[in-house]
C-alpha positions as a Markdown table, in Angstrom:
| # | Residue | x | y | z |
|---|---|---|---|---|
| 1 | Unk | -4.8 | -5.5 | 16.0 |
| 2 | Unk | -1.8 | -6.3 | 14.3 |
| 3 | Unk | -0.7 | -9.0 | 16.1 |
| 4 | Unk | -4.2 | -10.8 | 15.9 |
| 5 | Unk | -3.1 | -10.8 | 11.8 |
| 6 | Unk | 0.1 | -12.7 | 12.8 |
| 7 | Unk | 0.8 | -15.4 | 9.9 |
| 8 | Unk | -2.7 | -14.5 | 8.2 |
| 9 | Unk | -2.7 | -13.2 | 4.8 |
| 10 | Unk | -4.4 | -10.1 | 4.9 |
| 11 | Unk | -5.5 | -8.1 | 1.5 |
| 12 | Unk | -4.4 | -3.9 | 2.0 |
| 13 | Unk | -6.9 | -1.8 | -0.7 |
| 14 | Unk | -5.4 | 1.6 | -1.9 |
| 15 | Unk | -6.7 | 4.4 | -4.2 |
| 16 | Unk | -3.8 | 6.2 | -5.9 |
| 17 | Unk | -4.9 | 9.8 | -6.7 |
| 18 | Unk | -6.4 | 10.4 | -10.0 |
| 19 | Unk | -3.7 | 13.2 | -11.4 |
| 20 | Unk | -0.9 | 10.8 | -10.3 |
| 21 | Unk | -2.6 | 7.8 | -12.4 |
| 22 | Unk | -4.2 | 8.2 | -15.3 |
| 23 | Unk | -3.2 | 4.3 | -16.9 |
| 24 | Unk | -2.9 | 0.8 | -16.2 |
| 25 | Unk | 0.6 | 1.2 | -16.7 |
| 26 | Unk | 1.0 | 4.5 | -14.5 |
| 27 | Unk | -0.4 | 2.4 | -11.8 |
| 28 | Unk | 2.1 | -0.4 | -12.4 |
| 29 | Unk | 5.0 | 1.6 | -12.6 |
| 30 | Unk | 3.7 | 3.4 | -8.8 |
| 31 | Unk | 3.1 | 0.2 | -7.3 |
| 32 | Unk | 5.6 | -2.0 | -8.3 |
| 33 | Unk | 8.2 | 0.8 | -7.5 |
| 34 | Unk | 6.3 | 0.5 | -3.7 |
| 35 | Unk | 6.7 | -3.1 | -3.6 |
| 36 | Unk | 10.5 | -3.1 | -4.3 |
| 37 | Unk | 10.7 | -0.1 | -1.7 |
| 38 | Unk | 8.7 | -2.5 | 1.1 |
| 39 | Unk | 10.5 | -5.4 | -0.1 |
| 40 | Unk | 14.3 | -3.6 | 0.8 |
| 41 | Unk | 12.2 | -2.9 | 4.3 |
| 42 | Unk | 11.5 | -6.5 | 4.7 |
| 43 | Unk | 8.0 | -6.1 | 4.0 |
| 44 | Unk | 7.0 | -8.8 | 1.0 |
| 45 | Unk | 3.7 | -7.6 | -0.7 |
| 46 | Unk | 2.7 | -8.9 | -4.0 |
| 47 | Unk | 0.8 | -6.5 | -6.3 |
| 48 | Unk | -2.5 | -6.4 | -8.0 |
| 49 | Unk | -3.8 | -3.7 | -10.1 |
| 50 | Unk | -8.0 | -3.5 | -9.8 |
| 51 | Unk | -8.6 | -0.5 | -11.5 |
| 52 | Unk | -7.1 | 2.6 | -13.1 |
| 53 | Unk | -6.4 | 4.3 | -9.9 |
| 54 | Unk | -6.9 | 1.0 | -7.1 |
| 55 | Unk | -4.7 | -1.6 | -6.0 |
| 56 | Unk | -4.6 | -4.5 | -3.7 |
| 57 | Unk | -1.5 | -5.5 | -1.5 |
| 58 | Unk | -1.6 | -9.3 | -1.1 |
| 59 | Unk | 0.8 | -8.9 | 2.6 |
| 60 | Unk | 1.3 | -12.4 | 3.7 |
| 61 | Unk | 2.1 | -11.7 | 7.1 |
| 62 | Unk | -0.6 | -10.1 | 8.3 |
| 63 | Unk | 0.7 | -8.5 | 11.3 |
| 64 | Unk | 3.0 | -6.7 | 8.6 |
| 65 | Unk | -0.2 | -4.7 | 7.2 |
| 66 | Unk | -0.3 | -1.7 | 8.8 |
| 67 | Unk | 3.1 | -1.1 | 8.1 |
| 68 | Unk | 1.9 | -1.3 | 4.6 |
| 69 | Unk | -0.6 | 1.1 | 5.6 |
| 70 | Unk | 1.5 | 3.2 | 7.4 |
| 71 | Unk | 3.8 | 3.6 | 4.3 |
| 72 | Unk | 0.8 | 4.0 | 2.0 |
| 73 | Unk | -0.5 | 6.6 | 3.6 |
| 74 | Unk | 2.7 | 8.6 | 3.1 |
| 75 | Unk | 2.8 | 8.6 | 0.0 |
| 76 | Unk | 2.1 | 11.9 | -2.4 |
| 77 | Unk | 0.5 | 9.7 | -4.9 |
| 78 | Unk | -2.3 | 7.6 | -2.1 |
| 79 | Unk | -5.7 | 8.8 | -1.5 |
| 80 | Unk | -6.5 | 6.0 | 0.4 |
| 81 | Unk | -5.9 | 3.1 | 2.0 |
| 82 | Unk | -8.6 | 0.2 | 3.5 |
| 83 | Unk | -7.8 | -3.2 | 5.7 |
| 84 | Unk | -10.5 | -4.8 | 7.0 |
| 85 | Unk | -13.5 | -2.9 | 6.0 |
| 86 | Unk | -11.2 | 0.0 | 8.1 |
| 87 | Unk | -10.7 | 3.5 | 6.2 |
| 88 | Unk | -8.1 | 6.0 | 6.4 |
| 89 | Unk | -7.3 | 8.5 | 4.0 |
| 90 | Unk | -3.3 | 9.8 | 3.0 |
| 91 | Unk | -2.3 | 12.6 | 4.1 |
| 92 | Unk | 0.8 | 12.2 | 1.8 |
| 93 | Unk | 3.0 | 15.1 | 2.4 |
| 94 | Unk | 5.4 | 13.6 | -0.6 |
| 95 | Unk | 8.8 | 12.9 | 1.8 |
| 96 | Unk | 10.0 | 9.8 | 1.2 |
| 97 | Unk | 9.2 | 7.3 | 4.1 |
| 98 | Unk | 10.3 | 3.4 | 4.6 |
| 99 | Unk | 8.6 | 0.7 | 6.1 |
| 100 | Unk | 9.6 | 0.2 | 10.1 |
| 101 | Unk | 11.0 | 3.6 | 10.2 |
């Protein structure tokens, strides 16, 4: 599936838990921390706040998207995460995890 994604910019939807996020500015400080983490990875994302608690990843390798996902879904702070009309939900035990590891 990834690979099909291969130089396609692909948009990765995630819900950050409600106790975790209560702002605009909560959810900017998460998920701009998550883009520099991604970034020193070699995962570029850019970053754009929907909602209180949702967020879009703009990944424009698309290939590189379930990476995102994968590192998403790690997190303490993620609910969710949707690509492609595709759900899964975190399971975020809260140790830290890096992209490609």
């Amino acid at each position: 599936m990834a690979q099909a994604k291969r130089g396609k910019p692909t948009m990765v939807f995630f819900n950050v838990k409600k106790e975790y996020c209560s702002s605009d500015k909560e959810l900017t400080k998460l998920t701009t921390n998550w883009a520099a983490l991604l970034l020193n990875g070699n995962v570029q994302v850019q970053n754009y706040p929907v909602a209180t608690n949702r967020a879009i990843f703009m990944v424009q390798d698309g290939s590189m998207s379930y990476e995102v996902k994968n590192f998403l879904l790690k997190q303490k702070e993620v609910e969710s995460v949707t690509i492609d009309q595709q759900h899964w939900d975190a399971d975020g035990d809260g140790s830290p995890t890096y992209p490609g590891i």
